[in-house]
Backbone bond lengths (Angstrom), bond angles and torsions (degrees), N, CA, C in turn:
res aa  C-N    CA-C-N  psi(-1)  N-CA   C-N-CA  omega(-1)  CA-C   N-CA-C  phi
1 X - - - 1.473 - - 1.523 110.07 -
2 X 1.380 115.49 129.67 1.681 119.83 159.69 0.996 111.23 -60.61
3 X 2.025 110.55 118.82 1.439 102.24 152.45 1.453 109.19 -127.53
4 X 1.735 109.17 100.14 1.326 129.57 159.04 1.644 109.98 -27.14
5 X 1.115 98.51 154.28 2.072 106.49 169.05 1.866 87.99 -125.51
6 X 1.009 138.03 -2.53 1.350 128.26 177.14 2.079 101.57 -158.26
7 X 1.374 72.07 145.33 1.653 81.87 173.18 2.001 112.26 -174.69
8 X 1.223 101.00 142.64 1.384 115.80 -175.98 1.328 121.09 -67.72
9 X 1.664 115.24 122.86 1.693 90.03 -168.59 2.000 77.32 -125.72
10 X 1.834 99.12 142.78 1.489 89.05 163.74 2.047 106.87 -113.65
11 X 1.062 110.72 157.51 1.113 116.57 -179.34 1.675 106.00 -116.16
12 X 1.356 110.88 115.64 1.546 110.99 -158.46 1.508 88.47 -118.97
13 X 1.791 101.90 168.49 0.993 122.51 169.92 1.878 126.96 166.38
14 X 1.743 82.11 161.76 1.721 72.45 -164.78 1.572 107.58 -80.40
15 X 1.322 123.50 -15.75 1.405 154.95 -138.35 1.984 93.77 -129.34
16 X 1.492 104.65 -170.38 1.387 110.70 -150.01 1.930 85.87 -79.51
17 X 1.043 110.40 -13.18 1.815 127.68 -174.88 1.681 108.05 68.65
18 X 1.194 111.00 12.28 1.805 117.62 164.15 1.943 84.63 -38.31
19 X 0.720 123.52 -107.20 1.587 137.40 -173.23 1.032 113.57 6.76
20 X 1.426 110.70 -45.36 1.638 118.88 -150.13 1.774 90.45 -92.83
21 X 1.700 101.45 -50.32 1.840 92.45 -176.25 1.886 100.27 -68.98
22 X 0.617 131.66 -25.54 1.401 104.51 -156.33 1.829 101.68 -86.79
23 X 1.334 92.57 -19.69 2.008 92.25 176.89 1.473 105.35 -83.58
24 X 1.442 96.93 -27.39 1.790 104.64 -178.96 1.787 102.70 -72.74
25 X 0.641 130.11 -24.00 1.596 145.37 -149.34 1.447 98.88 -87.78
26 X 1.659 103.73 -61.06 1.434 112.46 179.16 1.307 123.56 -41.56
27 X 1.403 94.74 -64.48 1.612 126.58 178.90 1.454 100.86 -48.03
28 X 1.439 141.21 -71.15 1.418 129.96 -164.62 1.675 105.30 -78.55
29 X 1.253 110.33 15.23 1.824 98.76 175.45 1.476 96.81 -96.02
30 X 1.630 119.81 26.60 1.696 126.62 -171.89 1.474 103.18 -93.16
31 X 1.576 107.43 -24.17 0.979 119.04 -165.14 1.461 121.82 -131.58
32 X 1.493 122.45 62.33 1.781 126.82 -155.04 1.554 92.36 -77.67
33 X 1.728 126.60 -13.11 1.693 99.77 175.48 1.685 114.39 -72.87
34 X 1.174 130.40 19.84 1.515 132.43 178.32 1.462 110.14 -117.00
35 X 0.873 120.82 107.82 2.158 114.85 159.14 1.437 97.57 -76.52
36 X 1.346 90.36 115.31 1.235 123.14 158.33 1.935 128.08 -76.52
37 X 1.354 113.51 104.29 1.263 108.32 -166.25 1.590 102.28 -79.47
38 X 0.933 149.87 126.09 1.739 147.13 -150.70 1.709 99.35 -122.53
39 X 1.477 111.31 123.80 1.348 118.43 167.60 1.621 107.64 -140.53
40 X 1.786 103.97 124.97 1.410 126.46 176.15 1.254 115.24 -62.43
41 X 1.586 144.14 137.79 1.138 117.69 150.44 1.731 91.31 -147.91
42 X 1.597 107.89 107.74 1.284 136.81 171.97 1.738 117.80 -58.75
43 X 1.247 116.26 159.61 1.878 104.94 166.38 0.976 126.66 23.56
44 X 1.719 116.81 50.39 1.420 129.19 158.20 1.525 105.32 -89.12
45 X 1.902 119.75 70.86 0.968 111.61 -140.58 1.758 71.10 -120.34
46 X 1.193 142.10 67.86 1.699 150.99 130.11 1.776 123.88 -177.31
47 X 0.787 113.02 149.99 1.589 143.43 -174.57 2.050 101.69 -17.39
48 X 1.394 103.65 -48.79 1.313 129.35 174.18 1.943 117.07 -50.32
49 X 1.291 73.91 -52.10 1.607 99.88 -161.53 1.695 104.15 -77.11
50 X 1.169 112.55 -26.97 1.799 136.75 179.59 1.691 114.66 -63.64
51 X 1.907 99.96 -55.45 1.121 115.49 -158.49 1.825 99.14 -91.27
52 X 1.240 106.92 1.50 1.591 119.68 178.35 1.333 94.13 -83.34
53 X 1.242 128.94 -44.19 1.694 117.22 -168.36 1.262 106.87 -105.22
54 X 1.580 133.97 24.73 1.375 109.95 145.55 1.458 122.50 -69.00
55 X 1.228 137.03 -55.33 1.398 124.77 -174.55 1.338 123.00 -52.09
56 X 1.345 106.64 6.96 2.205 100.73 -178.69 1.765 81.34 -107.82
57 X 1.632 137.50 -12.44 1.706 112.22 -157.12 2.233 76.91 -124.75
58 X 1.132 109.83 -13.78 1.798 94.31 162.70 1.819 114.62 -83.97
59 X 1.975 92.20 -28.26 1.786 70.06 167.82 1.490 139.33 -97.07
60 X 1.991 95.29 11.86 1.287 113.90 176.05 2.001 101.98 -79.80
61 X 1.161 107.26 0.86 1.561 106.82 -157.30 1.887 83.30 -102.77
62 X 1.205 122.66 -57.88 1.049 140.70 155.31 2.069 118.41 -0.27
63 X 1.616 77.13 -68.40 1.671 86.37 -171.96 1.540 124.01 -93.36
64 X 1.746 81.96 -28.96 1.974 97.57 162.25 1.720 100.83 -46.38
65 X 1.226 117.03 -73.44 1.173 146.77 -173.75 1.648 102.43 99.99
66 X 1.697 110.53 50.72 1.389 109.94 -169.87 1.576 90.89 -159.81
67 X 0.982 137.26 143.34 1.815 136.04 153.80 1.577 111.55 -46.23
68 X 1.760 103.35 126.34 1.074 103.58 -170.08 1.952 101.45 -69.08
69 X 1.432 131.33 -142.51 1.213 128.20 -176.03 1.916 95.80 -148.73
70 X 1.236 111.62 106.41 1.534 89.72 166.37 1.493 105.98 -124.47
71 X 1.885 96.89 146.68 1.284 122.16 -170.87 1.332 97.88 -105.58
72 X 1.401 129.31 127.03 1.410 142.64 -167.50 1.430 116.45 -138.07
73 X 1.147 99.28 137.59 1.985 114.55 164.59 1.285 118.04 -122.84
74 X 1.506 126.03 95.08 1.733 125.95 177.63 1.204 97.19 -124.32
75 X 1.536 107.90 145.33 1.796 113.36 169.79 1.689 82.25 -96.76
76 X 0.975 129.35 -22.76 1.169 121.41 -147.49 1.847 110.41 -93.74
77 X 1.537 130.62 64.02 1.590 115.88 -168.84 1.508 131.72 -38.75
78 X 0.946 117.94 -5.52 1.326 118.41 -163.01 1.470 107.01 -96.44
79 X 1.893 109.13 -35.33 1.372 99.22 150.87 1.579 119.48 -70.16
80 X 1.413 127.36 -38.64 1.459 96.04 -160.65 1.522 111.57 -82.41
81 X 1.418 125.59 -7.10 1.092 133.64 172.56 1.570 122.46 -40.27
82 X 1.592 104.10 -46.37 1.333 124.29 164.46 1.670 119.95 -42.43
83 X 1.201 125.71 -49.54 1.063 136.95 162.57 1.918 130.00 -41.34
84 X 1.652 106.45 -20.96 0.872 103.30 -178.82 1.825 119.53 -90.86
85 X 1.339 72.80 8.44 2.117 79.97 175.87 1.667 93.81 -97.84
86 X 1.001 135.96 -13.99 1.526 137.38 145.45 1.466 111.58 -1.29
87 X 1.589 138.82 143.77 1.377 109.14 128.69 1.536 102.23 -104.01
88 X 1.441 84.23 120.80 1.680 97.13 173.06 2.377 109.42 -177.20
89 X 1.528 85.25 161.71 1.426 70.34 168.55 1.590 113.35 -86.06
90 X 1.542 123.25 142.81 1.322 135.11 -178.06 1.827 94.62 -103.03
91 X 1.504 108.01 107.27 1.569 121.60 135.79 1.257 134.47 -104.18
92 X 1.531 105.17 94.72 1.442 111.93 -173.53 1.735 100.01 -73.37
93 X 1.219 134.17 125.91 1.811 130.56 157.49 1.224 118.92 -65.75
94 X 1.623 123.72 -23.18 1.695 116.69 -170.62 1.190 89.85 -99.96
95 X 1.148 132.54 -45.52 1.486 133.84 -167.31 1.846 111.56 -44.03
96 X 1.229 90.99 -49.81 1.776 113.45 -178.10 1.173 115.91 -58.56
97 X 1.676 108.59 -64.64 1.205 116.17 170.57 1.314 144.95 -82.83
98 X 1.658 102.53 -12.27 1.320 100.43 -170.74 2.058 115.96 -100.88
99 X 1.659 103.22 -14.45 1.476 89.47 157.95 1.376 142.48 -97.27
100 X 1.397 100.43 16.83 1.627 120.47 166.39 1.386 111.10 -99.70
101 X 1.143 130.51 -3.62 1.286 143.66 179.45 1.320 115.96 -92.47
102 X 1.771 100.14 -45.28 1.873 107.23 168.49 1.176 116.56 -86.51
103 X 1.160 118.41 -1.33 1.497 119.44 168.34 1.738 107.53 -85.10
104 X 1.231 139.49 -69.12 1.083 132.28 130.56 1.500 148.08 6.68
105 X 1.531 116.66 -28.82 0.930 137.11 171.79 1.730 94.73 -118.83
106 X 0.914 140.43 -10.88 1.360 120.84 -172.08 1.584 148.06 90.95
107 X 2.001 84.61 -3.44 1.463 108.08 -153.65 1.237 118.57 -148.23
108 X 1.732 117.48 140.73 1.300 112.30 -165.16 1.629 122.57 -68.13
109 X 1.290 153.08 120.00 0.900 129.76 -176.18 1.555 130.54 -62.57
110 X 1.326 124.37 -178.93 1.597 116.24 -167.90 1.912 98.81 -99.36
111 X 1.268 110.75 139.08 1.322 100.74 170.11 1.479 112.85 -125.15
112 X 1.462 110.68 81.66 1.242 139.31 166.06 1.459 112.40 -120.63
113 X 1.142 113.02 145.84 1.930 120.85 179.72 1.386 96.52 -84.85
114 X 1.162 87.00 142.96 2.438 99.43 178.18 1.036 123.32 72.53
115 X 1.554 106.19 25.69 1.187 119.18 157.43 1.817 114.69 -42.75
116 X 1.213 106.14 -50.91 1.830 109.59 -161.13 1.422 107.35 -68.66
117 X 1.236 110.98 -13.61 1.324 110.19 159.98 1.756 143.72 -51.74
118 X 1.514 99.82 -32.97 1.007 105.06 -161.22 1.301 87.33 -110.92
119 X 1.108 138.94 19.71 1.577 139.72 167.31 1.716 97.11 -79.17
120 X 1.265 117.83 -38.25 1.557 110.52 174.95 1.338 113.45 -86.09
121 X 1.350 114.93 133.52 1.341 97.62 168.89 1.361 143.44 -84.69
122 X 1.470 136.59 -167.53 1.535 111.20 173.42 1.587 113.81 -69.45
123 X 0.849 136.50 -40.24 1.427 129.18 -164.78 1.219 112.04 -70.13
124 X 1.534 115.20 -25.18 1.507 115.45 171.90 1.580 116.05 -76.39
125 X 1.396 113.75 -16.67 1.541 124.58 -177.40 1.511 84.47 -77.73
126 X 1.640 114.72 -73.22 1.532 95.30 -145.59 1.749 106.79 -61.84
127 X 1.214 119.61 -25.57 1.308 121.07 176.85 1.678 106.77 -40.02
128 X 1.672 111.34 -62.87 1.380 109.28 177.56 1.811 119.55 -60.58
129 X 0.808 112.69 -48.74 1.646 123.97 168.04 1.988 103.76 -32.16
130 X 1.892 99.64 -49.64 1.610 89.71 -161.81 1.754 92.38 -87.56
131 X 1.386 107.40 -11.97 1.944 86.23 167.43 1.302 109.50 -102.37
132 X 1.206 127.28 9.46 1.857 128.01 140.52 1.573 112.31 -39.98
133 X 1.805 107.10 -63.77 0.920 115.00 -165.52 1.426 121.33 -64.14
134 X 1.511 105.57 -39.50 1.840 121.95 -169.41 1.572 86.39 -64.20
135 X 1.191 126.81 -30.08 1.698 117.67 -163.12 0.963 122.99 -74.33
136 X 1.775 114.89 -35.23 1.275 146.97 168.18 1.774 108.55 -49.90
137 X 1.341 96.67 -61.83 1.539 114.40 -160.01 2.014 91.89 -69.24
138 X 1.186 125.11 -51.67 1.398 126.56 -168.18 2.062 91.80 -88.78
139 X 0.905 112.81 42.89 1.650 98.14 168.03 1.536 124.34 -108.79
140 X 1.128 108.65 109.45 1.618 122.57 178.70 1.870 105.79 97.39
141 X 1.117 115.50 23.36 1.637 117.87 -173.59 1.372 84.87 83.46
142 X 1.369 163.29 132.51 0.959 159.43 162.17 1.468 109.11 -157.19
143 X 1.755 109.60 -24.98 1.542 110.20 170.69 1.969 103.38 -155.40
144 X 0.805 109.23 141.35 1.498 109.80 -171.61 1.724 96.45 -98.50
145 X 1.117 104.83 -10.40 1.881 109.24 -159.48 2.353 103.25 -65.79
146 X 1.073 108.44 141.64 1.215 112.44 178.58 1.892 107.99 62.26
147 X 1.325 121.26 7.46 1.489 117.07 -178.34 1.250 114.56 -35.62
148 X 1.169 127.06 -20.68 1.360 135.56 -171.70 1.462 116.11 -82.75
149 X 0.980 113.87 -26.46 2.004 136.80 164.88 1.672 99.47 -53.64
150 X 1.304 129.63 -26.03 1.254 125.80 -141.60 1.578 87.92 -88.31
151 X 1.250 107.90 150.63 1.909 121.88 176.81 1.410 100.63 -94.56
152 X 1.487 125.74 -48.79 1.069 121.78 -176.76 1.896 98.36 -144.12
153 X 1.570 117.18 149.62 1.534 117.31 163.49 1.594 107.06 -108.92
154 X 1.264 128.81 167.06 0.906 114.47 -170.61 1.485 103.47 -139.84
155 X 0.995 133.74 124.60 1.705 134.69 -159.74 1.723 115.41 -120.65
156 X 1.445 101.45 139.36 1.769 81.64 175.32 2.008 70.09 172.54
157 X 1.990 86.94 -164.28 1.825 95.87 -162.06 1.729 77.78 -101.95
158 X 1.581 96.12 166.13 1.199 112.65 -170.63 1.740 100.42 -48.73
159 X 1.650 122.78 173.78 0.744 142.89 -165.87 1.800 125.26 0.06
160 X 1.661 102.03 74.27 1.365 107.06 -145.61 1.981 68.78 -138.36
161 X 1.665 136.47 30.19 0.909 128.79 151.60 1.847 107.50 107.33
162 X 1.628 117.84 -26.73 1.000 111.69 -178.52 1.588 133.75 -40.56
163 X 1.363 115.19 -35.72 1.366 100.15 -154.24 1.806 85.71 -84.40
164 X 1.392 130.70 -51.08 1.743 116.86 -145.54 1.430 84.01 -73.73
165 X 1.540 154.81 0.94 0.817 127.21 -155.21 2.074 84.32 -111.27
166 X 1.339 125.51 -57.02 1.381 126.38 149.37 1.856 103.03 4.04
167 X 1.461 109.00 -66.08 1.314 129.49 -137.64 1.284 114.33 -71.00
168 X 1.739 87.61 -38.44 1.923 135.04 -176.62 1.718 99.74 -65.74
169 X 0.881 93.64 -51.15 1.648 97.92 -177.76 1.516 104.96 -61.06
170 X 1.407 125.18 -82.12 1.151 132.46 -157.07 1.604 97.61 -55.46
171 X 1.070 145.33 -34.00 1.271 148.00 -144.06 1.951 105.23 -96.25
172 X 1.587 90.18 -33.48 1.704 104.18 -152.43 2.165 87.60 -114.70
173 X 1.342 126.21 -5.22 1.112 128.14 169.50 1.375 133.10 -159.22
174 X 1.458 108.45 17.16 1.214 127.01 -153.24 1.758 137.29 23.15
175 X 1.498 92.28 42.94 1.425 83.27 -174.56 2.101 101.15 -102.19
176 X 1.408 91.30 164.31 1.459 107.26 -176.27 1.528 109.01 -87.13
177 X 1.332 108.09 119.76 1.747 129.85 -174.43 0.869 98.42 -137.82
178 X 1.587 118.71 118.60 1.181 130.12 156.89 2.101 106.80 -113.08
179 X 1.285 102.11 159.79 1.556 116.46 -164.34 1.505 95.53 -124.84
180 X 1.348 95.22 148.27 1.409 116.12 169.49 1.351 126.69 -140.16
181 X 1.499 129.11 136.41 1.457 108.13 -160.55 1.894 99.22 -97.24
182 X 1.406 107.71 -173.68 1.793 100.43 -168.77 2.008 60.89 -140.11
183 X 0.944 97.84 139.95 1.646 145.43 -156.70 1.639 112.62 -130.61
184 X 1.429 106.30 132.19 1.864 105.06 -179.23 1.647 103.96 -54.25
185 X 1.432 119.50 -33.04 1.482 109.92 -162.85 1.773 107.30 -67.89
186 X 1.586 98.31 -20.46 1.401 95.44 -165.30 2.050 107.69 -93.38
187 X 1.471 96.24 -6.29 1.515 109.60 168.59 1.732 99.49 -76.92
188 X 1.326 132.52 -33.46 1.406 138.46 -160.06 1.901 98.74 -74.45
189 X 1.439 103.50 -53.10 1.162 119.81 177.81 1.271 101.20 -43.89
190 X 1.241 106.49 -77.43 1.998 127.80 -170.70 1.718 83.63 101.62
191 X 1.308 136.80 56.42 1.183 110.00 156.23 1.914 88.92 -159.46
192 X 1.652 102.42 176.54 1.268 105.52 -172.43 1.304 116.66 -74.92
193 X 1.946 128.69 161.83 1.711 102.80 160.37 1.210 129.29 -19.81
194 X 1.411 150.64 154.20 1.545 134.41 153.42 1.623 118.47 -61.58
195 X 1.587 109.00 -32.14 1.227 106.21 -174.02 2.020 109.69 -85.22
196 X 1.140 129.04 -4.91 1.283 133.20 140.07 2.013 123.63 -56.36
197 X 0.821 120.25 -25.67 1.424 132.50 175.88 1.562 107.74 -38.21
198 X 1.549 112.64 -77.92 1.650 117.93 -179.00 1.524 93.51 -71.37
199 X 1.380 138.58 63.57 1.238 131.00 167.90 1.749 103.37 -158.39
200 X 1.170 121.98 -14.01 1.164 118.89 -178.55 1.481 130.70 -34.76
201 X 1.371 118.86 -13.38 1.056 131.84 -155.04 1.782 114.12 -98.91
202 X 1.660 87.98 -12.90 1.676 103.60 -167.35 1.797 87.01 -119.57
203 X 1.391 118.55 1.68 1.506 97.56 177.22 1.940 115.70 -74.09
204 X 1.773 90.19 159.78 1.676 76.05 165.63 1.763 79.91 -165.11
205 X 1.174 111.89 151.58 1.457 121.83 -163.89 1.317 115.61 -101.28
206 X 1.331 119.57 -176.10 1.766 120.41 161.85 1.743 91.39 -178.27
207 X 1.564 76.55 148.07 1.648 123.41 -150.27 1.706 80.61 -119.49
208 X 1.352 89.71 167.15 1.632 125.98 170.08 1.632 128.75 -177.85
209 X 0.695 123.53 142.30 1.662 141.67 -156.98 1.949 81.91 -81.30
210 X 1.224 102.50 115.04 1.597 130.57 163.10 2.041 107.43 -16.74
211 X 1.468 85.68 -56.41 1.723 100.98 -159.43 1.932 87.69 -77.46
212 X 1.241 126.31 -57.49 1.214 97.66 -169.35 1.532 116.49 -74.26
213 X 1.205 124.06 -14.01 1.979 129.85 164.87 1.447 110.51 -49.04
214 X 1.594 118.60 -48.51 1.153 125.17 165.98 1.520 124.92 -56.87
215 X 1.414 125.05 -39.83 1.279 115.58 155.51 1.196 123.59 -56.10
216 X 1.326 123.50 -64.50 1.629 124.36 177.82 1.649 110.45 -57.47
217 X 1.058 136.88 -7.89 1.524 148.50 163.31 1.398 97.58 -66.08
218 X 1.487 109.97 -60.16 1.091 114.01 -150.27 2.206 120.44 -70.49
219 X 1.128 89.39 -19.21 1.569 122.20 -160.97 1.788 86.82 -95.50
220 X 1.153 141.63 -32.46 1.505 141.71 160.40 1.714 111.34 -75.04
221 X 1.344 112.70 -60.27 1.640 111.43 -165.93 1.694 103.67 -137.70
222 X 1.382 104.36 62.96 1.693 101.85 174.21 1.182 109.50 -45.15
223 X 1.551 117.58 161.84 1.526 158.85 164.37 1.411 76.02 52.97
224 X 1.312 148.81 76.11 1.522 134.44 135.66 1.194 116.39 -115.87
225 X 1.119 134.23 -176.03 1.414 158.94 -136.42 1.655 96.60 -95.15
226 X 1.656 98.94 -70.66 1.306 119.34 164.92 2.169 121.69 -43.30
227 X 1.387 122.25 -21.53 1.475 133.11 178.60 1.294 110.66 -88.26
228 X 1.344 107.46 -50.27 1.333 137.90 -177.06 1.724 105.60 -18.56
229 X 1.516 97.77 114.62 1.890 90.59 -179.93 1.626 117.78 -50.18
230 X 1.879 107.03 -31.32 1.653 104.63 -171.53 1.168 105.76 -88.20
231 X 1.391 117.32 -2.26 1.860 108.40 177.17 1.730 101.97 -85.18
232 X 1.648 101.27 -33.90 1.404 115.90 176.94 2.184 125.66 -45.28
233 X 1.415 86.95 -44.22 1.581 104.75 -164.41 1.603 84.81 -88.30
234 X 0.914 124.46 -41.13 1.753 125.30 -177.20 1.488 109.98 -49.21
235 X 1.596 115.91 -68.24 1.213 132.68 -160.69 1.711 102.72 -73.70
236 X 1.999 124.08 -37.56 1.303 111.31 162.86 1.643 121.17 -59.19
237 X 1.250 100.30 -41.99 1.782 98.57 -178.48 1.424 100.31 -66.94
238 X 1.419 141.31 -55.35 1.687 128.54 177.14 1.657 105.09 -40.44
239 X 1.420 112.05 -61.31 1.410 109.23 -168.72 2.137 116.82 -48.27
240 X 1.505 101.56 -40.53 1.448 113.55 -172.75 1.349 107.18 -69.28
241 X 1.323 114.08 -19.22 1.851 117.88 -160.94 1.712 82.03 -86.49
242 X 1.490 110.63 -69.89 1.364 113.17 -176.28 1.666 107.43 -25.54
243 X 1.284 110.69 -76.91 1.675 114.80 -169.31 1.361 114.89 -15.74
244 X 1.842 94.78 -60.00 1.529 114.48 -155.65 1.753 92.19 -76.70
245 X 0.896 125.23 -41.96 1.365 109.93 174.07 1.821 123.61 -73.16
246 X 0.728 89.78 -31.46 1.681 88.54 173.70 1.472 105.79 -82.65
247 X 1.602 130.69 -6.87 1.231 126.59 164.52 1.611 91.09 93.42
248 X 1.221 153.02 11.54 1.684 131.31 162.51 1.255 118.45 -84.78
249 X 1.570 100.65 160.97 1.602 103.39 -159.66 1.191 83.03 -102.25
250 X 1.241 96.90 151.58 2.155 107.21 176.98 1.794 101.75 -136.53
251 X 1.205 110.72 -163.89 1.617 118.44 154.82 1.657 85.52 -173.25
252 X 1.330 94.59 171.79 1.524 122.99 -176.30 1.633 120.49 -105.49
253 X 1.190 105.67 113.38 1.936 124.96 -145.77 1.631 87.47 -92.39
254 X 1.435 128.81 16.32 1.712 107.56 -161.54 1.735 89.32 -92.08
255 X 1.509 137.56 -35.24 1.383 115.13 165.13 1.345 143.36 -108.82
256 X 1.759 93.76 24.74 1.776 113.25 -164.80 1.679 90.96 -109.77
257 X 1.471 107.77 121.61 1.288 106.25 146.76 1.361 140.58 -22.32
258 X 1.163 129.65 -175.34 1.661 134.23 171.01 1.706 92.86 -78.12
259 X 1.474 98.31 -69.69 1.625 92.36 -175.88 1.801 135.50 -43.13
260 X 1.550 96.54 -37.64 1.255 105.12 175.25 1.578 111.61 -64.22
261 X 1.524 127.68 -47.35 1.004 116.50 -163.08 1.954 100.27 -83.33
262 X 1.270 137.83 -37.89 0.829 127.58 166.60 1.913 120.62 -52.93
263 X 1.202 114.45 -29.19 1.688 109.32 146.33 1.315 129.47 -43.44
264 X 1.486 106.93 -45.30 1.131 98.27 153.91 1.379 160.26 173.16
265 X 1.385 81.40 87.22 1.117 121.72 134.01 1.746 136.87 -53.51
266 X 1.332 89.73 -54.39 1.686 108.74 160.70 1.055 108.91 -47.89
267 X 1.648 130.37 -70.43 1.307 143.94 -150.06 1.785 99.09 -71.74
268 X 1.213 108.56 -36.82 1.863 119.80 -171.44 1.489 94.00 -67.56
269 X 1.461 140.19 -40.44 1.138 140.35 -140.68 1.671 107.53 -117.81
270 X 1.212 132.61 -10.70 1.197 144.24 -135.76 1.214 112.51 31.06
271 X 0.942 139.58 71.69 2.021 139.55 164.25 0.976 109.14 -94.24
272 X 1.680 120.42 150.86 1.946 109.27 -158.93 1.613 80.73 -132.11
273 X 1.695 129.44 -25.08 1.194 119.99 178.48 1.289 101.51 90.62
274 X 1.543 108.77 151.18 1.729 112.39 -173.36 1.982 100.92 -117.67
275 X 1.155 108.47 95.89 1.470 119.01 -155.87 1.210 119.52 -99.05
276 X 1.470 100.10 -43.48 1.803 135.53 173.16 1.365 98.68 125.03
């Protein structure tokens, strides 16, 4: 069996291809011994437009010296058909799933793009849209106003994962997360913000391993004070002592995805998500 350490994955589509990476996404996190080199290619929505992007994913096959992999979503066959003069592997997702599905159901499917859209309805959009916004507006302590709106806050030292995961929620279930950072003054204290106090109940924390804080420190404000691995290991151990003494539940975001830790998070907090 080939086992590549790199390989080309394209994520196609006739549509914005959200669909295609995030099912594609799943699927190759099966396999973390490969780096995956990742290339988008959006509104390849006719026959023309298809046979234009083989020569950039045959000369990715080329230099790999391996078939690149493309993960695809077309209602439309006639574009993805094109693709199979490719050298590469072809995973179509609608193709797979969607005529065992109309067989099953009884019924022809629709072959229009944005379809998955209208599976949500509006009230569930603007719902997610207005906890887009609350997430935005409450990110990093940034507004104390309406704190009480919040489903869950989320506490920890700066860049220890809070805000995309805040973001993840409201966006991916519409619930309202607001974040708060834990600060040296509030290690000096030994106690939480004051204006977190009547909220304890919606806290839930996040941790991170010293050495990777220091990279992501480091990649914003090299050689400072603030990157610094010993300011790093200092400020996680203040933040973890705090938690455990003030009683909040946290976990440590340094090898859990966005999704994973927003699981749970959910699951730690009871949140059911506003879905439809």
């Amino acid at each position: 069996m080939i086992k590549p350490t790199r390989r080309s994955v394209f994520f196609i589509s006739d549509g914005t291809g959200i669909s295609a990476e995030t099912l594609g996404l799943n699927l190759l996190a099966h396999f973390p011994g490969v780096e995956f080199h990742q290339v988008r290619m959006p509104f390849i929505d006719s026959p023309e437009k298809a046979r234009a992007c083989l020569p950039a994913i045959n000369k990715a096959a080329q230099e790999d010296g391996l078939r690149p992999i493309l993960l695809m979503t077309f209602v439309n066959e006639d574009v993805s058909v094109e693709f199979c003069h490719a050298d590469a592997l072809c995973l179509d997702f609608f193709k797979t799933f969607i005529g065992p599905l109309g067989q099953e159901l009884g019924m022809l499917p629709t072959r229009s793009i944005g379809q998955g859209r209208r599976v949500v309805d509006n009230s569930v959009y603007r719902h997610r849209m207005e906890a887009v916004n609350y997430s935005l507006e409450h990110d990093d302590g940034a507004s104390e106003r309406h704190l009480s709106e919040a489903e869950v806050i989320l506490v920890g030292v700066s860049r220890s994962g809070k805000t995309p995961t805040s973001l993840y929620l409201a966006m991916q279930f519409g619930i309202r997360a607001a974040n708060y950072p834990l600060i040296p003054e509030d290690f000096e204290r030994g106690k939480l913000p004051s204006v977190l106090d009547q909220y304890r109940k919606k806290l839930f924390g996040l941790t991170i391993r010293p050495e990777r804080l220091h990279e992501i420190r480091s990649e914003r404000r090299p050689n400072s004070k603030y990157a610094s691995l010993d300011n790093c290991r200092l400020e996680v151990k203040q933040a973890e002592q705090l938690m455990h003494r003030e009683n909040i539940r946290w976990l440590d975001s340094t090898t859990r995805s966005i999704e994973e830790i927003a699981a749970k998070v959910m699951q730690e907090c009871g949140l059911d998500g506003h879905v439809g």
